[in-house]
N, C-alpha and C positions, 0 to 999 in steps of 0.2 A: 506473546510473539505474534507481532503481525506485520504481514507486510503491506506495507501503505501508500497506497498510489491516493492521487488527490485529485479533487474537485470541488467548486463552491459553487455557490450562488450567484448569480449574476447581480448587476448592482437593486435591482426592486427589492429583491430579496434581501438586500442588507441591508436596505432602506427599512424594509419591514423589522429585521431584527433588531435594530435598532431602539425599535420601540419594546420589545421582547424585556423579561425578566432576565434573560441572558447576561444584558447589558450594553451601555450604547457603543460605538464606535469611534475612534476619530482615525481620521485620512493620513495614512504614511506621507510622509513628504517624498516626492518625486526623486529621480536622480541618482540618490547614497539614500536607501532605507536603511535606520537601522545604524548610520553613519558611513558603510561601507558600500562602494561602488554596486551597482547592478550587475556588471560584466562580474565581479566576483559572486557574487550571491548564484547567480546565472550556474555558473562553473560550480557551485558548490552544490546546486539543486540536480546539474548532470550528475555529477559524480553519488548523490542520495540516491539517484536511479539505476545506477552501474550498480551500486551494492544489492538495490533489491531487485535486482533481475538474478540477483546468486538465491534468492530465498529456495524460491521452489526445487532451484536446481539441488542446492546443499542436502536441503528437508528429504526428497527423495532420494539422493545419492546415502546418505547415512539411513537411511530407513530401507532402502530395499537392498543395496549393495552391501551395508557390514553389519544391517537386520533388528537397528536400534528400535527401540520399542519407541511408539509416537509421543504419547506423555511425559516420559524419560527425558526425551530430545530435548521437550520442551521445558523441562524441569532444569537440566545440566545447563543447556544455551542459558536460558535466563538467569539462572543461579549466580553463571560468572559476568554475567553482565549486571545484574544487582551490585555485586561486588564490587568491581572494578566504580562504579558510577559511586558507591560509598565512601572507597578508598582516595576518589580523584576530583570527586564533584559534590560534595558532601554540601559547601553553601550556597550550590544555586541550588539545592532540592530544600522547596519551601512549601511543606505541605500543605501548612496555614491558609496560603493563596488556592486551597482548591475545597469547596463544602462538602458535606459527608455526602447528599443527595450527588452531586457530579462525581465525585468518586468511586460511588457505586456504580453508578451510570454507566462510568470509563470501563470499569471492572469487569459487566458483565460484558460490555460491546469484544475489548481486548481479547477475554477466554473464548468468547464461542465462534468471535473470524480467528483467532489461533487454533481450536481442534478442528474447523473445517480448512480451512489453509492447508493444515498440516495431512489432514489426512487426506484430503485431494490431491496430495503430494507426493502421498504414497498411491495412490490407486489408479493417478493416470498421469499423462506424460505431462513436464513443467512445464513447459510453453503453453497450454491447453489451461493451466492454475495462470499461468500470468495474463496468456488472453481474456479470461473474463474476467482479469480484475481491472480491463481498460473501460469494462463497459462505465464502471464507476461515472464516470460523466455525464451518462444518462440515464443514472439510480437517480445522483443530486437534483437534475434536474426534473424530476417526475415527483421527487420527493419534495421539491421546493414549490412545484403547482398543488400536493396534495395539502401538504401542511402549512402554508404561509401563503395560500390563494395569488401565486402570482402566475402569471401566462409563462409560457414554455419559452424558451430562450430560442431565438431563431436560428431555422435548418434543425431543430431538433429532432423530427420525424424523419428527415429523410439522412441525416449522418446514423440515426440508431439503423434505420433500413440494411442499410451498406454496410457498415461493421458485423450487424448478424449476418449478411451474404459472405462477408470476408471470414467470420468465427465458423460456418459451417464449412466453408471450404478448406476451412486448415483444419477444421475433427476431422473432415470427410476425407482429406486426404490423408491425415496421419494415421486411418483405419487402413485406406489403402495400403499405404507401405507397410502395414503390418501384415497383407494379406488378403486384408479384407473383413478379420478379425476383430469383432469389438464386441471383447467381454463386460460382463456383467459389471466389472469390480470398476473398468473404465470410466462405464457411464454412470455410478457413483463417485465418481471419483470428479466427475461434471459437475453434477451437481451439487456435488459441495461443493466446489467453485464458484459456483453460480451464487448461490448464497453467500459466499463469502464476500463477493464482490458488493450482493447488498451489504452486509455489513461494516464494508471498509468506506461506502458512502457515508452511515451513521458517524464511524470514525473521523473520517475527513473533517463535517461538519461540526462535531467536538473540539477537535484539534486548532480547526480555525477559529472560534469561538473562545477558547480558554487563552489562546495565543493573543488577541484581541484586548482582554483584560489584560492583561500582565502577566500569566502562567508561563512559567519560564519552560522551556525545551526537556531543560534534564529534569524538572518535577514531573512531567508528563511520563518523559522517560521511565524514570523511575516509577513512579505509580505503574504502570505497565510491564516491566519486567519482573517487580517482586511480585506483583499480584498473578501472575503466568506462572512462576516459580513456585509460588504457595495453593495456587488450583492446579495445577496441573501434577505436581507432585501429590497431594495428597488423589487425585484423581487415578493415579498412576497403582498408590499403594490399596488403593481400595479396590481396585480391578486387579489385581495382583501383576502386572505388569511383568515380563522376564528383565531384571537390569542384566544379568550375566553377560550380554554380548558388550559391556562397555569394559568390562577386564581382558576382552581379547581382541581389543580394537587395536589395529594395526599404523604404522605410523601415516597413514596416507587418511586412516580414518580419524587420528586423533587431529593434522592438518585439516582436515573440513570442518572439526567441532570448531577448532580457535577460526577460521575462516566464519564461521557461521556464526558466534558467542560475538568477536569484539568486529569483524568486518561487515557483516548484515545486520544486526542486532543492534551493538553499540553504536557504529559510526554511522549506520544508515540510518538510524531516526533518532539520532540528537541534529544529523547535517539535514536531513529531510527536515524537522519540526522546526528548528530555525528558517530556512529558507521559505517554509510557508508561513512563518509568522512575517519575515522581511519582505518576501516579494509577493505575496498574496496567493491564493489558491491558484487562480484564472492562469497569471506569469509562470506560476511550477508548472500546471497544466500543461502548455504548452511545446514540452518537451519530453510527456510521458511517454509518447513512444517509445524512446531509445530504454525503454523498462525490459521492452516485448525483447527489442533484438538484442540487446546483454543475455536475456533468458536463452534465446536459440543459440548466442557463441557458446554460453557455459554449458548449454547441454549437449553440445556436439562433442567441446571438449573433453568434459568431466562422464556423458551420459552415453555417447554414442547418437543421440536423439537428436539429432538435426533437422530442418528443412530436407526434406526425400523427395518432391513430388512439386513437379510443377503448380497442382491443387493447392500446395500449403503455401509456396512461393508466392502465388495469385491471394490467396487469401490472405499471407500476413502484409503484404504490401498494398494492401485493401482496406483494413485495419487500419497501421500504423498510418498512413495517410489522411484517412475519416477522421480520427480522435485526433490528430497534429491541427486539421483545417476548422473542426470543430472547436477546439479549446482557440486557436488564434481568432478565429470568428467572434464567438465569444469576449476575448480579452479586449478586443476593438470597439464591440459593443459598449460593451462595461465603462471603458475611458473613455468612451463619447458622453456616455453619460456624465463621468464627473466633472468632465470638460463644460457641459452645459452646465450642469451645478456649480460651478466656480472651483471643484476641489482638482488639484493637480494629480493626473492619471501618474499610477504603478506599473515601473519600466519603461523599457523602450517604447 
């Protein structure tokens, strides 16, 4: 179970991968990737975001409101979403198309940002887990100067600047509104986040790479929901885990499981991993924001945990702003570049 916000490489860098054992590339054609329009791809990469701005919210609302045990969650969600992907999508999962070495790979990235996700979930507020899964665009890119020696993508230093000015003012002031209180469990609860958000970089960059070859959406899918289903469950029964709170879950709480199993889970990363195989990382990029503010409607709705404090207001509009101008910066970049190479830029 993960939730997967995206970011790539700028074009040197896939320049560089290129040459990589990974595998070469070739250039989406301009326009309709993929065959279908951008403005749809576009619309279908919002709506990947709408769903996973429900993650942290659902993750926390069944873990702390009807007491579900965190490996459980993650066992049941994925279980019916195995399922369902067997039942309905049974020929595009081709597992053929993935080696046992990237498989593994996938497996361990997938479980260890799903038990920190999930239990940063449970330990501090969901907009604070989706905030630092926006840094992601400046994991990739630190990750792309350390491992593939390429220069930092421009405004890099100074959009990560401003984003950490904008993240401590939305902790700083969601401590406020609580009082002024920030317990221990909270600032674990950070930093697992924090980590996670490294790790959903590592993701990103898998995703765009298997997508690349030819690794279709629901193999990926599926590779990542039965292997969360089968660690996380035996993970669950070795810990001894309480399941009991799932027989007296109420109907408001068995609503947020199918909410969370086929509306986060299934639909937001088969719609997520297509659109970032059609319109590139850079293009989905672009519109991660609206990740952040899905997360703050649903937790006001569902949480009570809103925007309280001018501090958070200033800081999440500090944020979403930084990573929206960064990733468009970025994508400009990028199609200049292939513009100068002869290759026809992705998107608008």
């Amino acid at each position: 179970m993960t939730d997967i916000s995206i970011n790539e490489i700028n074009v040197q860098e896939v320049a560089q991968l290129n040459k990589s054992p990974l595998g070469a590339r070739t250039a989406l054609p301009a326009g309709k990737p993929g065959g279908t329009s951008i403005t749809t791809w576009m619309f279908l990469g919002l709506l990947s975001h709408s769903a996973w701005g429900g993650y942290p919210v659902l993750a926390r609302y069944l873990q702390n409101t009807h007491h579900i045990g965190t490996m459980s969650l993650a066992t049941m969600t994925n279980s019916l979403a195995t399922l369902i992907m067997l039942a309905l999508m049974a020929p595009r999962i081709k597992l053929g198309t993935v080696n046992l070495k990237e498989m593994a790979l996938l497996i361990v990235i997938v479980v260890a940002r799903g038990v920190t996700n999930l239990y940063a979930s449970r330990f501090t507020y969901a907009t604070n887990v989706q905030l630092l899964s926006l840094m992601a665009p400046f994991v990739v890119a630190y990750l792309s100067k350390t491992f593939f020696k390429e220069p930092l993508p421009t405004r890099t230093g100074m959009a990560l600047v401003l984003s950490l000015i904008g993240s401590v003012a939305m902790i700083s002031g969601a401590v406020g509104a609580a009082g002024g209180k920030a317990t221990l469990l909270n600032w674990v609860g950070i930093g697992l986040a924090s980590v996670s958000g490294i790790l959903l970089a590592f993701y990103m960059i898998f995703i765009k790479d298997a997508g690349r070859r030819g690794v279709s959406a629901e193999t990926l899918a599926f590779i990542q929901f039965a292997s969360l289903a089968v660690c996380m469950g035996s993970g669950s029964l070795l810990v001894g885990e309480d399941w009991r709170p799932w027989l007296s879950l109420p109907f408001a709480g068995i609503a947020a499981y199918f909410a969370f199993a086929l509306g986060v889970l299934l639909l937001g990363t088969i719609v997520q991993n297509n659109a970032l195989k059609h319109l590139g990382a850079p293009t989905y990029s672009t519109i991660q924001a609206w990740r952040l503010l899905s997360t703050i409607a649903y937790s006001w709705l569902l949480l009570g945990e809103g925007i309280s404090t001018l501090t958070q207001a200033a800081g999440t509009l500090l944020v979403m702003a930084t990573v929206t101008w960064y990733m468009i910066l970025q994508k400009r970049e990028r199609d200049r570049a292939k513009s100068d190479a002869g290759m026809a830029p992705i998107g608008p």
